[in-house]
C-alpha positions in Angstrom: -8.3 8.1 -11.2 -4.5 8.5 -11.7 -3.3 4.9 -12.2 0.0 4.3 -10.9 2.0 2.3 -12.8 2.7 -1.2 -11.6 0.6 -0.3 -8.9 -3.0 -2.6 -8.9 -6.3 -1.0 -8.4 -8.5 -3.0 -5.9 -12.0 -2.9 -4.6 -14.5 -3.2 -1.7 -15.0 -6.6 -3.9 -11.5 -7.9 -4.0 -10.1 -6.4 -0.5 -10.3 -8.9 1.4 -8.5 -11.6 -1.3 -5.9 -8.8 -2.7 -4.9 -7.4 0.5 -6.0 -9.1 3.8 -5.5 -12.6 2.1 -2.3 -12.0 1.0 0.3 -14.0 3.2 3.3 -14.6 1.2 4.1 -10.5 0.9 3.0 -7.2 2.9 1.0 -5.2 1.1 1.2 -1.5 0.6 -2.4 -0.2 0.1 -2.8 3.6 -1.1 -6.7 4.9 -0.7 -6.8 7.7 -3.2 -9.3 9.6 -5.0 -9.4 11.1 -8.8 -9.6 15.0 -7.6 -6.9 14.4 -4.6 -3.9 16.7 -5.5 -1.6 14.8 -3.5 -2.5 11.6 -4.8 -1.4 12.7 -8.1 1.9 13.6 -6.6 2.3 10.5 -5.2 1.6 8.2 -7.9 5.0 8.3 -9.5 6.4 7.9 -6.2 4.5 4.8 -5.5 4.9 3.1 -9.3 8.7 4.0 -8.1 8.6 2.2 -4.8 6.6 -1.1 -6.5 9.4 -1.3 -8.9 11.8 -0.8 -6.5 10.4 -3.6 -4.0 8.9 -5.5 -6.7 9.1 -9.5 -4.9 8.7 -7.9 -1.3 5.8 -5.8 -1.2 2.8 -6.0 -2.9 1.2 -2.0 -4.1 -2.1 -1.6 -4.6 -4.3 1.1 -4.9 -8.2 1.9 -4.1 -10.6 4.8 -5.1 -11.9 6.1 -1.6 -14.8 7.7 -3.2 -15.9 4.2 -5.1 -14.9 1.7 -2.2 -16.3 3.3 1.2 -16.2 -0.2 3.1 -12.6 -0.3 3.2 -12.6 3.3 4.0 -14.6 2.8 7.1 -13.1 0.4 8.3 -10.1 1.5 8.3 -10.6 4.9 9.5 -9.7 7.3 6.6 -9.7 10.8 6.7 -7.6 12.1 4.3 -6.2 11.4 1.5 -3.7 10.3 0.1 -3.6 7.6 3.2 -1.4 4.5 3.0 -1.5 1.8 5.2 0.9 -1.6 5.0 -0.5 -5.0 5.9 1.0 -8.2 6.7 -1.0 -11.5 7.4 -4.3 -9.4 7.0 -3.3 -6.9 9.8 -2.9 -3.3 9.5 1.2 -2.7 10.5 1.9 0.8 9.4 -0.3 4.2 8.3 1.2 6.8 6.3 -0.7 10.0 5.6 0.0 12.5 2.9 1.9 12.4 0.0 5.9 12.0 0.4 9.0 11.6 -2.0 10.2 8.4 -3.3 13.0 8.3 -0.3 10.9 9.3 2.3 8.3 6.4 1.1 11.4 3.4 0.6 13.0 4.3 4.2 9.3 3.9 6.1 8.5 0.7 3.9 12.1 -0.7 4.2 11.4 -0.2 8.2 7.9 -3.0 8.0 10.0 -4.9 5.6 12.6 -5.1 8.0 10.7 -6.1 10.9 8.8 -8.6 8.5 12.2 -10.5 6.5 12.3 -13.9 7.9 14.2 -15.1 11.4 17.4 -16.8 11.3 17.5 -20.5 10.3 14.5 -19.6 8.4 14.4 -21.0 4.8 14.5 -18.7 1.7 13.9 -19.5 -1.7 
């Protein structure tokens, strides 16, 4: 598989405690496959975009061929498919590679909506 950098791999194993556990960031989930053109296209995009939101959003990858739980249940077709989870629930789905702007501006828009209310604490 083409490994992303900064990017974790995850599994049908580890989903659930990686990704729909996670409730301190949203979590950017790519499901991607070693002979998916696209996906190769897109992983310097996405090593980009975890550097870039490194303390926001957590980026992770899975292998769709290796892990077809997660693939069911969430519906995949095609890859490369990205979908963004906060609190466990899917919030946005992506499909097909995209450049590095294209990719910041939809995750910016779920980060948005996610940052904290007013006269909420920040550390």
């Amino acid at each position: 598989m083409v490994h992303a950098t900064g990017v974790a791999e995850v599994t049908d194993a580890d989903f659930e405690a990686e990704v729909l556990a996670e409730r301190e960031l949203p979590v950017l989930v790519e499901f991607t496959a070693p002979w998916c053109g696209p996906c190769r296209q897109l992983a310097p995009v996405l090593s980009a975009v975890a550097a870039e939101t490194a303390g926001r959003l957590k980026t992770v990858s899975i292998d769709a061929d290796a892990n077809p739980a997660a693939v069911t249940r969430y519906g995949v077709l095609s890859l490369p498919t990205l979908f963004v989870f906060r609190e466990g629930e899917p919030v946005a789905q992506m499909v097909g590679a995209r450049p590095k702007r294209r990719l910041l501006q939809e995750v910016e828009g779920v980060l948005e909506r996610a940052a904290p209310g007013p006269g909420t604490a920040t550390a």
